[in-house]
N, C-alpha and C positions, 0 to 999 in steps of 0.2 A: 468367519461369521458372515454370512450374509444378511444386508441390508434393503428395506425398499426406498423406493427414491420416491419422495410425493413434491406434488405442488404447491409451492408458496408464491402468490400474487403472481407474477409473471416468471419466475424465476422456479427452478429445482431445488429442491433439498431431502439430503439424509439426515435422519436423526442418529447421533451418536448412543450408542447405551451406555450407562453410568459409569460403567467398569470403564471404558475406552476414555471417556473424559477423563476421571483420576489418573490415567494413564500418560494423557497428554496431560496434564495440568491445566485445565481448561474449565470455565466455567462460564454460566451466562455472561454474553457481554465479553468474554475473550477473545482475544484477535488469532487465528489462527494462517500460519501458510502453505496454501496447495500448489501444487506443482504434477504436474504429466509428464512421466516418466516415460511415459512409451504409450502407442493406442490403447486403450482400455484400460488404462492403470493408471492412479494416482496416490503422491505422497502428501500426509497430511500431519503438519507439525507444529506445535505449541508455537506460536510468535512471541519472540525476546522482545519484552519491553521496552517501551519508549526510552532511549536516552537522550535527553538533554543537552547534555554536555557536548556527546558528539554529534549531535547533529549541528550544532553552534559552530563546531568548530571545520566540519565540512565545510557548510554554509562561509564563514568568514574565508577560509579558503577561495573558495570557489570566489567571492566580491573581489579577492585578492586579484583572479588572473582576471576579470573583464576590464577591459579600456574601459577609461572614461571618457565619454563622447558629448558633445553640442545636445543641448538637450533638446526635440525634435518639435517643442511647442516655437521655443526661438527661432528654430530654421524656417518653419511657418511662417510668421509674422514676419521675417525677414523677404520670403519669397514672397509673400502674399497667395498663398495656395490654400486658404481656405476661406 
């Protein structure tokens, strides 16, 4: 099917038609992900819902591997550099 592409504020956009939506599971307000598969073409896919849980546990992850360093207001006021 072919679509036209109009202007919204500064930015491009297609309208999906209704069939394509229930197809993506998508509705106002859903987050979807695009992706350029090649020049001229792009993939357009229902975005999996926010988790919780594991972004929590990335996130702790990841605080896991940074050093703990000096914290950089003390280094300041130690040098005197501000």
């Amino acid at each position: 099917m072919e679509l036209q592409v109009g202007k919204w504020g500064n930015s491009l956009a297609i309208r999906l038609p209704a069939r394509f939506a229930r197809e993506l599971q998508v509705e106002e307000g859903s987050a979807v992900e695009a992706e350029v598969v090649s020049p001229g073409q792009m993939k357009l896919a229902g975005a999996p819902p926010f988790d919780k849980k594991a972004y929590l546990k990335r996130l702790r992850a990841l605080h896991a591997r940074m050093p703990m360093t000096e914290p950089v207001v003390e280094q300041m006021r130690r040098d005197a550099r501000y």
